[in-house]
C-alpha positions as CSV (number, residue, x, y, z in Angstrom):
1,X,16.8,-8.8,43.2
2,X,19.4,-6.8,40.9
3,X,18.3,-5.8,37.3
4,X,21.1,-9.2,35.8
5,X,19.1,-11.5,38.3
6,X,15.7,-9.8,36.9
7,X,16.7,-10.7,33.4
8,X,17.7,-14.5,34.6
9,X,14.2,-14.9,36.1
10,X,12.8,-13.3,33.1
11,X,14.3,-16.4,30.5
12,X,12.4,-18.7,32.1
13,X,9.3,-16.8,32.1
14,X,9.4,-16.4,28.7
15,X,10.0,-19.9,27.5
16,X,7.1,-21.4,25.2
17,X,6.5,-17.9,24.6
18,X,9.2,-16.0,22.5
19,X,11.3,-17.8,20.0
20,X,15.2,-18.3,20.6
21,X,15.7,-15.8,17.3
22,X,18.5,-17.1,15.1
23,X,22.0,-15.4,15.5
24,X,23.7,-15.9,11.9
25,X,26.9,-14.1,9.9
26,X,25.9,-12.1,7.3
27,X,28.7,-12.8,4.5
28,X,27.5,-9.3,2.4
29,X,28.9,-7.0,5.2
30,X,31.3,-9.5,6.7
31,X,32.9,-9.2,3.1
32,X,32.2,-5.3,3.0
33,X,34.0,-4.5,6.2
34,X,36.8,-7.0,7.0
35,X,35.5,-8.4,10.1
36,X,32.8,-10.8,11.3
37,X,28.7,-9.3,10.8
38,X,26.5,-11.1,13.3
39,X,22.7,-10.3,12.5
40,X,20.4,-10.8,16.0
41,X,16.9,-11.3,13.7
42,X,14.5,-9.9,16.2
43,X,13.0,-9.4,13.3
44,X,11.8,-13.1,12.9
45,X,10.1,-12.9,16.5
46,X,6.3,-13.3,17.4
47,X,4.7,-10.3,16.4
48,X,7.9,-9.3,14.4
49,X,10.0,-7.3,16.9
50,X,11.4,-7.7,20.8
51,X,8.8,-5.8,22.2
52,X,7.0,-9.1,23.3
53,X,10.0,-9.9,26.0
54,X,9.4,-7.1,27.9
55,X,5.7,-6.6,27.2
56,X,4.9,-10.3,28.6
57,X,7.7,-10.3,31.2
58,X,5.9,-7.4,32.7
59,X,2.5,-8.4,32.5
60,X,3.0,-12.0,33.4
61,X,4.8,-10.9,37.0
62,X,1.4,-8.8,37.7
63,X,-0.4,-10.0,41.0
64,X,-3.5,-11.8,40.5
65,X,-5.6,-8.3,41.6
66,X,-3.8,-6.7,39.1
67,X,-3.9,-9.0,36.3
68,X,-8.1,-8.9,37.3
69,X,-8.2,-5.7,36.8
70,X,-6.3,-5.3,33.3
71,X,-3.4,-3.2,31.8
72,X,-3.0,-0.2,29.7
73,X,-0.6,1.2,27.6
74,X,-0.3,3.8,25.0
75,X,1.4,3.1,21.6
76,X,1.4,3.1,17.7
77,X,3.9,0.4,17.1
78,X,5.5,-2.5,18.5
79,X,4.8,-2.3,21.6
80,X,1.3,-2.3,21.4
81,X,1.4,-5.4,19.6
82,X,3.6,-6.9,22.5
83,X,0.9,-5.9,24.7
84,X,-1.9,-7.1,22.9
85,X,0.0,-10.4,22.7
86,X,0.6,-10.8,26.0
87,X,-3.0,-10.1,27.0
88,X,-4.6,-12.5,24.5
89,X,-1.9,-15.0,26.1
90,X,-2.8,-14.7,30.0
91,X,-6.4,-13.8,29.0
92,X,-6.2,-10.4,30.4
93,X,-8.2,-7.5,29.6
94,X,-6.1,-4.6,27.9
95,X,-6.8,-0.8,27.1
96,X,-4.0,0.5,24.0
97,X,-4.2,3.5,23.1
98,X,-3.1,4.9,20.1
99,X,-3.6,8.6,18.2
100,X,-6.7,8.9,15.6
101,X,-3.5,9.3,13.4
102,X,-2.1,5.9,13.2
103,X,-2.1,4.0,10.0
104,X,-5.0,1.5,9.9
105,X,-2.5,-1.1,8.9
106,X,-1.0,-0.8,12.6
107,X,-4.7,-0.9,14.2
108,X,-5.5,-3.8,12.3
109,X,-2.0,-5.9,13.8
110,X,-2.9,-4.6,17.2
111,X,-6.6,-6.2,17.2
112,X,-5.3,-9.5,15.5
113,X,-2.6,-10.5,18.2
114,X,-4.7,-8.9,21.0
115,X,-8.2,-10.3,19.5
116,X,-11.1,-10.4,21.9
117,X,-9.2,-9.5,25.3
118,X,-7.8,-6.1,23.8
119,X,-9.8,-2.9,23.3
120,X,-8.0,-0.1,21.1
121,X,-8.7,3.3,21.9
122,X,-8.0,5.9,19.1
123,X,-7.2,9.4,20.8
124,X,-6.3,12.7,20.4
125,X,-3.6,13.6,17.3
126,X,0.0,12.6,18.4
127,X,1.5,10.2,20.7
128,X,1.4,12.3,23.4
129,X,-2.1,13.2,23.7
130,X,-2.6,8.9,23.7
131,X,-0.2,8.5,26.5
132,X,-1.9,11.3,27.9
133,X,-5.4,9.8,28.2
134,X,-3.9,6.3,29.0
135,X,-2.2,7.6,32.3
136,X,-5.8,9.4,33.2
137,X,-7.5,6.1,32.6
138,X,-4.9,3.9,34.4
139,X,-5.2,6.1,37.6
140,X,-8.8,6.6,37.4
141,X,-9.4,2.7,37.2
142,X,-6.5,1.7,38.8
143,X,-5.3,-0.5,36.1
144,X,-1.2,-1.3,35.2
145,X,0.4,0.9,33.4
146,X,2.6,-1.0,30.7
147,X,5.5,1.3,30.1
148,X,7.2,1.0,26.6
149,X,10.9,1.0,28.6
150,X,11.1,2.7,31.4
151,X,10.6,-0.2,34.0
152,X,12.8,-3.4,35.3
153,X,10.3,-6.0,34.4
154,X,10.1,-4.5,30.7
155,X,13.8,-4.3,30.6
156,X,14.8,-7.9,31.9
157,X,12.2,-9.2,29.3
158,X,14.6,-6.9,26.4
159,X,17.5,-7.8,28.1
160,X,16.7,-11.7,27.5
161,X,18.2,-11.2,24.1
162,X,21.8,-10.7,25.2
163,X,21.3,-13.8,27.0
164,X,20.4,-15.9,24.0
165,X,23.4,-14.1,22.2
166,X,25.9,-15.4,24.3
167,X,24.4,-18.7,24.6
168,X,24.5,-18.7,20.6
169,X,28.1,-17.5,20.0
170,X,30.8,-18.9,22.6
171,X,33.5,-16.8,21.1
172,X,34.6,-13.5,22.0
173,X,32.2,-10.8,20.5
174,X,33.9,-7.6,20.6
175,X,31.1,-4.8,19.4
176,X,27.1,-5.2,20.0
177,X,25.2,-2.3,17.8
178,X,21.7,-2.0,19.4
179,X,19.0,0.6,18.1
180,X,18.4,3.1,20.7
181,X,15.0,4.5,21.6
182,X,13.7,4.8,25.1
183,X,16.5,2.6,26.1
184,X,14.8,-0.6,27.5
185,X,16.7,-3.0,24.9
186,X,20.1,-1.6,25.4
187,X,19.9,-1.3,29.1
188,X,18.7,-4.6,29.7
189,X,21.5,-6.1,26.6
190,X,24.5,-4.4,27.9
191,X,23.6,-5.3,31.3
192,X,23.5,-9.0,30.4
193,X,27.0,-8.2,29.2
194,X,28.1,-6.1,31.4
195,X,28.1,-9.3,33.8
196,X,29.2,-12.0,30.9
197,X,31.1,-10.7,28.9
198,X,32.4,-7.0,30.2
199,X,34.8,-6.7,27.3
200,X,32.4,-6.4,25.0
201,X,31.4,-2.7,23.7
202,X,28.0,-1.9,23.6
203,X,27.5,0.6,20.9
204,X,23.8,2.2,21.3
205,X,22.9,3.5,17.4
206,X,20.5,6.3,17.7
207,X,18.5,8.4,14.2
208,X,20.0,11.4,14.2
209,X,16.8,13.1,14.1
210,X,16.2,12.3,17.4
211,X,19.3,11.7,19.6
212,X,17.4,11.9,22.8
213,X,19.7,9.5,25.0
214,X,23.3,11.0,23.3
215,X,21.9,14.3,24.6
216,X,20.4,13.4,27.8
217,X,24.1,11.7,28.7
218,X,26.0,14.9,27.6
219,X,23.9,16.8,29.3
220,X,24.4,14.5,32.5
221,X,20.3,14.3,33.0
222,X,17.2,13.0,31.0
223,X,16.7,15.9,28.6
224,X,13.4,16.8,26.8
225,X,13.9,17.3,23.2
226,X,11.8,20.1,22.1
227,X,11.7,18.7,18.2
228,X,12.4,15.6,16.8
229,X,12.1,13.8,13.3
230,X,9.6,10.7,13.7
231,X,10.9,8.9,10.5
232,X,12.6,6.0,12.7
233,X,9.7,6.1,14.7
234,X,10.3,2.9,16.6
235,X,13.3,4.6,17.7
236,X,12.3,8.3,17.7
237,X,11.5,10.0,21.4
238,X,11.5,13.1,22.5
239,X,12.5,11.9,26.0
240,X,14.6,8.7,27.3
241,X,13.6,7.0,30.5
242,X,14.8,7.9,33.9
243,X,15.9,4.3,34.6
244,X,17.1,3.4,31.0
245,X,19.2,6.6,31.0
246,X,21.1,5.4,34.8
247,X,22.1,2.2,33.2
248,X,22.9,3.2,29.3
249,X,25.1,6.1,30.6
250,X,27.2,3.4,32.4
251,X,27.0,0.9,30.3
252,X,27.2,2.1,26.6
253,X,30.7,3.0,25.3
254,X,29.5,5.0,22.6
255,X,26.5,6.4,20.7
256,X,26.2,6.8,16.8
257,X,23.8,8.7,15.0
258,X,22.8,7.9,12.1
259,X,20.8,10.4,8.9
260,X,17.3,9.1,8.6
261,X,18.4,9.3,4.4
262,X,21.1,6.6,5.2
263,X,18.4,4.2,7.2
264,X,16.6,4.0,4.0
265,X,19.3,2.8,2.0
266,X,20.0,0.4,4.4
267,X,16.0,-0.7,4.3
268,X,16.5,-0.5,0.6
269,X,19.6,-2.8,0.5
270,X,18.7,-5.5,2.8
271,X,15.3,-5.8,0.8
272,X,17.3,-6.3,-2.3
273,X,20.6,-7.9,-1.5
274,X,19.3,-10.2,1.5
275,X,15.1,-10.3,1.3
276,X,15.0,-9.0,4.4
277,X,12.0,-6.8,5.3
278,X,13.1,-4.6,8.4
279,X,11.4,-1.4,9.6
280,X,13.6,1.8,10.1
281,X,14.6,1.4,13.9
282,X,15.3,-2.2,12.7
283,X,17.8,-1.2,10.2
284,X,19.8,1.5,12.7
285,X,22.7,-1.2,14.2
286,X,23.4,-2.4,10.1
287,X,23.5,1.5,8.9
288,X,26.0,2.8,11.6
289,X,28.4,0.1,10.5
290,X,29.5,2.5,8.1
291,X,30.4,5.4,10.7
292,X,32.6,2.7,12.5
293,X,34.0,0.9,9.6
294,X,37.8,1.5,10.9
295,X,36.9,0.3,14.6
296,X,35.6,-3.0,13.6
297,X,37.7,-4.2,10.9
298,X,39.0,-7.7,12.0
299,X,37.1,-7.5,14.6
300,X,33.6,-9.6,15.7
301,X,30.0,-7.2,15.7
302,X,26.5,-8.4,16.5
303,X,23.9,-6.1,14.9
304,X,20.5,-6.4,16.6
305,X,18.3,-6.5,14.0
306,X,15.0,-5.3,16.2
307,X,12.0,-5.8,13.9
308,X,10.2,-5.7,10.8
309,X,6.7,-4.1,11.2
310,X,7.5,-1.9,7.7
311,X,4.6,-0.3,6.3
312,X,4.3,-0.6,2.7
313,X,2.8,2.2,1.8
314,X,6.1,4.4,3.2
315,X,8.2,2.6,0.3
316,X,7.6,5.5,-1.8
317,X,9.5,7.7,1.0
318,X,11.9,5.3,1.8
319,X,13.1,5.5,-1.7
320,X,13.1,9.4,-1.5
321,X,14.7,9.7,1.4
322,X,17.2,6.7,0.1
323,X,18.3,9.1,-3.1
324,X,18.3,11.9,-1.3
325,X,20.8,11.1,1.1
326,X,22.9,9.1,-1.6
327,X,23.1,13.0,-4.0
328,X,21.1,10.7,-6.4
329,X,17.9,12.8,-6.3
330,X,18.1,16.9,-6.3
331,X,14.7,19.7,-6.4
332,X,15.1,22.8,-8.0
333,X,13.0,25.7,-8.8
334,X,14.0,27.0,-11.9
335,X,13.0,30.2,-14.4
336,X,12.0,29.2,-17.5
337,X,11.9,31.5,-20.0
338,X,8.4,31.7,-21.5
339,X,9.0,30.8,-25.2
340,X,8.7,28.0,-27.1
341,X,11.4,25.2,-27.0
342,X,12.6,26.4,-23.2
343,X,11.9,23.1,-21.9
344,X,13.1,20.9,-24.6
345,X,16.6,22.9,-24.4
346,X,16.9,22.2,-20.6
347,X,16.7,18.5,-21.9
348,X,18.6,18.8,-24.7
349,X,21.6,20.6,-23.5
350,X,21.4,20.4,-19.8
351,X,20.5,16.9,-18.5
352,X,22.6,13.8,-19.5
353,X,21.0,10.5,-21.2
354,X,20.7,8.7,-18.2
355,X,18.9,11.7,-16.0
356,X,15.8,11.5,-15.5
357,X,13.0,14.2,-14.5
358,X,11.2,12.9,-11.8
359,X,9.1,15.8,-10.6
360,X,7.5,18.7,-12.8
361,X,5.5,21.3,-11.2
362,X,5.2,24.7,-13.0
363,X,3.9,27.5,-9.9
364,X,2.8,30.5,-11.1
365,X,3.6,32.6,-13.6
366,X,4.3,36.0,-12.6
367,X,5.4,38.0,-15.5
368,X,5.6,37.0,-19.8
369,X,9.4,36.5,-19.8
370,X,9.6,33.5,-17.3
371,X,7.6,31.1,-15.1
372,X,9.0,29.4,-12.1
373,X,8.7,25.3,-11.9
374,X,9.5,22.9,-9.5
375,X,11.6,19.9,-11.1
376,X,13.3,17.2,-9.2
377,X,16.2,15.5,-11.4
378,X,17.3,11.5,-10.9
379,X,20.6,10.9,-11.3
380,X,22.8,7.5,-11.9
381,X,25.7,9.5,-10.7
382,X,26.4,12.0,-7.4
383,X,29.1,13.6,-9.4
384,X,26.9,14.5,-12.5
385,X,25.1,17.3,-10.4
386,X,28.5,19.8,-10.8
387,X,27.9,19.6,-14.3
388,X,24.3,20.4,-14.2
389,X,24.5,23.4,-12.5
390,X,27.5,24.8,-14.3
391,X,25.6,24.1,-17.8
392,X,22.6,25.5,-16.4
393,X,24.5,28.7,-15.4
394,X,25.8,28.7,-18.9
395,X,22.9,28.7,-20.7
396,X,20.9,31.5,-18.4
397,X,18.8,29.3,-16.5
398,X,18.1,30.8,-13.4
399,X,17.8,28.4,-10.3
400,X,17.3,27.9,-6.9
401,X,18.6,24.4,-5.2
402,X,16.0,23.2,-3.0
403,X,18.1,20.7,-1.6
404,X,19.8,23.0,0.7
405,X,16.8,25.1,1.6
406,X,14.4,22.8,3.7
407,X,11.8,25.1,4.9
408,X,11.1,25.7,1.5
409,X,11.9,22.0,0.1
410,X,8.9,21.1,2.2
411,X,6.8,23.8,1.8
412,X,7.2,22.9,-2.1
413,X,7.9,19.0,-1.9
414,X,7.2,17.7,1.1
């Protein structure tokens, strides 16, 4: 059976299961950039992301020794939930794994969709020490191994929501942005179009702080990034699958790659223009709209909006991140002269009446004529920085700008 027939089979396993998730214009960005904004709310589905499809379409195909003996899986987001879901649905035992390090917000999801028939074990610091000690265990007690992405039954089940998109909109859809992680969504999706719709351009939106599969296909083989940023962390890996990478590399037209900064503002705007409450990876397909903008205009795009397990307590960040990228937000370390009124003429004659001083932070002082401090300046205008720096210049403030030094922005900020 070929991977489309797979993803048939897989609809019907998964009816009275997932919900049909709505498909619905978006008039905000169908105004902003000329054309038509299709919003995919995965978003809206059980356990508030895809990862069910592929997690039940998997575990549900299982023979009846397997299913007896239980599944495992390693993960600290959506997929876990997915599996937990699944299990506490075909009362099956399930091991998930997850590092000592993940927020007790995401523990807490996993053991209420999973309830009794789950058991979470917290290993080891990162995600690959978890993945490590679930392969030991599967093997050892030969129980399924649940991969994230890299298998067929987990990709039909992600590819199920390119079916429901065509069965939604029976007009020609000419661009489908889909978030790009492992590559289990978008090789299932633009298989299902591939078949039905082959015009359509599958556009796979990757953080650019992890461009794992636009790598791996330039490089012509799956390729191991040493480093990665794990801000989009439903979409951040260091390595793409084997299978995922066969089919996106044939499949995909392009690949975007988006700043981390512009996510945010994305995260940010949807919260505030739309109530939407999407997680990072959730908000890639809307924030690479903006680095196609001329493609698209007139034309018809689905986004695949792919979930919505946000963390609250990373709002904070978001909004950093958010003013960062925008030139809104700027760190210095500046000399101040150690006399009195030194601060109140940086105030005074340097900043405007709408910046704000965010961050204070005097180091050290290492000798009576100045002491170094760490400020980070708000501003209601990009443009208003030229101006700072000049006036600072002028008036014999010596400064370093942290923005473009990030070893030491973190070592002092982050």
């Amino acid at each position: 059976m070929d991977l489309f027939q797979q993803i048939q089979e897989a609809k019907k396993q998964l009816e009275g299961v997932v919900m049909q998730t709505p498909l619905t214009e978006n008039l905000n960005l169908s105004n902003e950039f000329n054309t038509r904004i299709l919003l995919k709310r995965e978003d809206l589905q059980t356990v508030r992301s895809y990862k069910i499809r592929g997690a039940y379409n998997k575990i549900s195909t299982l023979s009846p020794g397997e299913k007896a003996q239980g599944v495992i899986c390693a993960s600290a987001g959506n997929h876990a939930q997915g599996v937990a879901y699944s299990c506490k649905l075909l009362q099956i035992k399930g091991k998930i794994y997850m590092p000592k390090t993940t927020p007790k917000q995401k523990v807490k999801q996993v053991t209420l969709f999973g309830g009794s028939f789950v058991e979470i074990v917290l290993t080891g610091d990162t995600f690959d020490d978890a993945y490590a000690a679930a392969m030991i265990d599967a093997t050892t007690n030969k129980m399924a191994f649940i991969h994230p992405f890299d298998d067929e039954k987990v990709i039909a089940g992600q590819g199920t929501v390119g079916l429901e998109i065509l069965e939604s909109y029976t007009q020609p859809i000419d661009y489908v942005f889909v978030p790009l992680g492992g590559g289990g969504l978008s090789a299932g999706l633009s298989e299902v179009f591939k078949h039905l719709s082959p015009k359509t351009k599958i556009i796979g939106i990757e953080p650019e702080g992890a461009p794992s599969m636009k790598t791996s296909i330039a490089n012509g083989e799956v390729t191991v990034l040493e480093n990665i940023n794990k801000f989009v962390d439903g979409a951040a890996v260091k390595q793409v699958g084997k299978i995922t990478f066969e089919i996106c590399k044939k499949n995909l037209s392009d690949i975007i790659l988006v700043p981390e900064g512009k996510v945010c503002t994305t995260i940010l705007r949807l919260y505030n223009e739309e109530a939407m409450v999407v997680e990072p990876a959730g908000a890639l397909s809307i924030a690479a709209l903006d680095f196609y903008k001329e493609e698209i205009k007139g034309k018809t795009v689905v986004c695949i909006v792919s979930g919505s397990n946000n963390d609250i307590e990373r709002t904070a960040e978001i909004k950093e991140r958010s003013l960062l990228y925008e030139g809104l937000m700027h760190y210095f370390m500046i000399q101040f002269p150690q006399r009195p009124g030194a601060l109140k003429e940086f105030v005074n004659d340097i900043l405007g009446p709408e910046d704000d001083i965010t961050y204070f932070q005097f180091t050290k002082k290492n000798n009576r004529e100045v002491g170094p401090a760490v400020v980070g300046l708000e501003l209601k205008n990009r443009n208003d920085i030229v101006a700072i720096k000049t006036k600072m210049k002028e008036k014999g403030f010596q400064y370093e700008y942290l923005n473009e030094k990030q070893d030491l922005f973190n070592q002092l900020i982050g």
